[in-house]
C-alpha positions as CSV (number, residue, x, y, z in Angstrom):
1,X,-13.3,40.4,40.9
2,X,-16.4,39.0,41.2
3,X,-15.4,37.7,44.9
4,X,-15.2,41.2,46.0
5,X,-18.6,42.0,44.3
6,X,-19.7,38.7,46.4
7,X,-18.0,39.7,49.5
8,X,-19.4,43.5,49.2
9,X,-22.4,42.4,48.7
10,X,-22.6,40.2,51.9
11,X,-21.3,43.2,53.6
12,X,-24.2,45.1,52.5
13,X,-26.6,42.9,53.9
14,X,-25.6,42.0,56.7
15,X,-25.6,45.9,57.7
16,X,-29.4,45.9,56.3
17,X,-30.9,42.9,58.3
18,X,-30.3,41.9,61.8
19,X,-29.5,38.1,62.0
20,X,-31.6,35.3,64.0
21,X,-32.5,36.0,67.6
22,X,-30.1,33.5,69.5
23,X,-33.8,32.3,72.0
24,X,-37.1,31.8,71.1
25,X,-38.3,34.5,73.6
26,X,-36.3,37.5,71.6
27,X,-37.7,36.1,68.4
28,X,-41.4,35.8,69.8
29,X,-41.2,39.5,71.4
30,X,-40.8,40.5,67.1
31,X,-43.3,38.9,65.9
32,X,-46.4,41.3,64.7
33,X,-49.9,40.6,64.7
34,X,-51.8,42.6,61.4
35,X,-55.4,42.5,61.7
36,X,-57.4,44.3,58.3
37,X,-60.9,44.6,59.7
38,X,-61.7,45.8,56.1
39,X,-60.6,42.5,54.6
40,X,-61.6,40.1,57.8
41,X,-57.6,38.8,57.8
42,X,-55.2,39.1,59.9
43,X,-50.9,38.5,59.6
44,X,-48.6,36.9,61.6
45,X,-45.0,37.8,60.7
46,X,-41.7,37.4,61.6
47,X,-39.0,40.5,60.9
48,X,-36.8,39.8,58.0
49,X,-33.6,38.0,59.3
50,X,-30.2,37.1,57.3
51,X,-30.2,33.7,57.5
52,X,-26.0,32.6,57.2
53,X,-24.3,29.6,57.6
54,X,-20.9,31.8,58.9
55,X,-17.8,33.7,57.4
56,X,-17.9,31.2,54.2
57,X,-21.1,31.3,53.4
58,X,-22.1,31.4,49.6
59,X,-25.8,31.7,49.4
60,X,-27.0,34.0,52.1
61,X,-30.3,34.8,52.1
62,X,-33.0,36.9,53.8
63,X,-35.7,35.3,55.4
64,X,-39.1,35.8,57.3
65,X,-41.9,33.6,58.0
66,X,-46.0,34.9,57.9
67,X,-49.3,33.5,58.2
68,X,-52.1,34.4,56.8
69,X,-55.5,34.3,58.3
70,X,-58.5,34.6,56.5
71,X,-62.0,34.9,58.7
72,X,-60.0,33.7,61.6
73,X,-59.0,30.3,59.6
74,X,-55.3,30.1,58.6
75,X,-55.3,30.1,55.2
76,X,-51.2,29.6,54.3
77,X,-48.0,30.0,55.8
78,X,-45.1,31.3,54.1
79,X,-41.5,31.7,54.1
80,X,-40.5,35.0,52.3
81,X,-37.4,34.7,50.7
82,X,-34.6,37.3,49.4
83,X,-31.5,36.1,47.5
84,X,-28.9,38.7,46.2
85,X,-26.0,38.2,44.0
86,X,-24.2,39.5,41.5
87,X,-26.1,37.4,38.9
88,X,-29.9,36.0,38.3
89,X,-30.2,32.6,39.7
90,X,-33.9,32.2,38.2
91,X,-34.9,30.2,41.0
92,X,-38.1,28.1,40.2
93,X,-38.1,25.2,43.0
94,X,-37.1,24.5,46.8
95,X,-36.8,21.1,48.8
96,X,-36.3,20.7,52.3
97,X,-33.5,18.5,54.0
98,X,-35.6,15.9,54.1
99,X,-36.3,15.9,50.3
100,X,-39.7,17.4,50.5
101,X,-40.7,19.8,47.8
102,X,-41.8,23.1,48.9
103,X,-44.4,25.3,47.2
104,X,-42.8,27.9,44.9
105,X,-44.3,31.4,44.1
106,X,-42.0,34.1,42.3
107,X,-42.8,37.1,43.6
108,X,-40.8,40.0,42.1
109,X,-37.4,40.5,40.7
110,X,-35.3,43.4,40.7
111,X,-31.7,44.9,39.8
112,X,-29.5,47.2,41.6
113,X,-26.4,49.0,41.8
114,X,-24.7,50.6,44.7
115,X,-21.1,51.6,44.3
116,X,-20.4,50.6,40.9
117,X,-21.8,46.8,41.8
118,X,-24.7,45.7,40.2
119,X,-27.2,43.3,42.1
120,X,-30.1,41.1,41.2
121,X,-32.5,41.1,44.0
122,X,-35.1,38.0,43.2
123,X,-38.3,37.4,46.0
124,X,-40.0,33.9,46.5
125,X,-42.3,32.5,48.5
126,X,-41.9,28.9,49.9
127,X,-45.5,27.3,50.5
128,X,-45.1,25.9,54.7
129,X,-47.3,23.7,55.7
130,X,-48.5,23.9,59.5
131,X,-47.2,20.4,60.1
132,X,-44.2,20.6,58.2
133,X,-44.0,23.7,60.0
134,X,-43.6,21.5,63.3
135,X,-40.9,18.8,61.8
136,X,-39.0,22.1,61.0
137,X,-39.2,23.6,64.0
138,X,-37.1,21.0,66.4
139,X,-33.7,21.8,64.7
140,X,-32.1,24.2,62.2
141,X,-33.4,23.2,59.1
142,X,-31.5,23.0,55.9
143,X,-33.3,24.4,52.3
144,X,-32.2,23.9,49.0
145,X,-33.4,26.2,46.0
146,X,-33.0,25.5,42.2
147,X,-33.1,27.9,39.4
148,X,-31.6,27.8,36.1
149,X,-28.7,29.4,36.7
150,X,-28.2,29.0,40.4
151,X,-28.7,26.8,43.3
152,X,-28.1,27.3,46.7
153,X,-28.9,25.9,50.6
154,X,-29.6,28.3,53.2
155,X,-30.5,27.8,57.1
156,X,-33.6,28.5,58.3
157,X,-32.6,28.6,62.5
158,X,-34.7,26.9,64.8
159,X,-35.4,30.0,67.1
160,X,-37.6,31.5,64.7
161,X,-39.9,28.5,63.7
162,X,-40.4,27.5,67.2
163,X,-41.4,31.3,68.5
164,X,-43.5,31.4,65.2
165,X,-45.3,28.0,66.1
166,X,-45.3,29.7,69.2
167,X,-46.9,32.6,68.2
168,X,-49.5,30.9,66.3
169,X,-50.8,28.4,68.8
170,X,-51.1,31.9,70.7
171,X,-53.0,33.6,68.5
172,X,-55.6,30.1,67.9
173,X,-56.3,30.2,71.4
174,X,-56.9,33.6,71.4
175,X,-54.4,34.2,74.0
176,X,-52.7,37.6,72.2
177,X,-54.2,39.3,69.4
């Protein structure tokens, strides 16, 4: 039963989100510039994709990547992170492939139900730094997330953190605003 809860679920996302753009250029033409004049910031960010690993994927996630600029100086990059399921996973920690621990912020948490299914719906943010940000950016690059229930690995696809490095060596040299 709770296969078809999974399976549903995926379903339902999948209909929600659009998946990665398969070039660089489609995934640069989404990316929005924000500028606040009241708060003298301005953010960089991606659409929220479904990151999936294909048909048997276990832990898919959605994903989006922002920057945030404070007095024209970046001041963090971020990947936002969404993980549904059927149960809490109480995730607390993320490494990359390579073993490097990622910056954790919970953000919210929330619960569902749509057809008789109830969801957990948990939101993180995963601390990027810039030059991490380039390492990750030459190939799709694997994550892993802890919590105390659940763990999982999700792909974050190349196209989207090359148009975002993209993006943001655009905006430095003042090229698009």
């Amino acid at each position: 039963m709770n296969y078809i809860r999974f399976l549903f679920l995926v379903l339902m996302l999948t209909s929600c989100v659009s998946i990665a753009p398969s070039t660089t250029e489609k995934a640069t033409s989404k990316i929005t510039i924000e500028h606040d004049s009241f708060k003298n910031q301005t953010w960089i960010k991606t659409p929220l994709y479904l990151s999936r690993q294909g048909f048997t994927d276990t832990f898919p996630v959605q994903l989006s990547l922002r920057a945030l600029y404070k007095a024209e100086k970046l001041s963090f990059i971020q990947l936002y992170v969404t993980s549904s399921n059927v149960t809490w996973g109480f995730y607390n920690s993320a490494n990359g492939e390579d073993g490097m621990p990622l910056g954790f912020t919970k953000i919210d948490g929330v619960v569902d139900s749509y057809a008789g299914i109830v969801t957990a719906e948990e939101h993180f943010g995963l601390e990027i730094p810039y030059g991490y940000l380039l390492k990750m950016s030459e190939k799709d690059w694997s994550i892993k997330v802890y919590g105390k229930r659940n763990e999982g690995v999700f792909i974050l696809p190349k196209t989207i953190t090359q148009s975002f490095v993209e993006k943001i060596k655009c905006f430095e040299e003042k090229k698009c605003m």
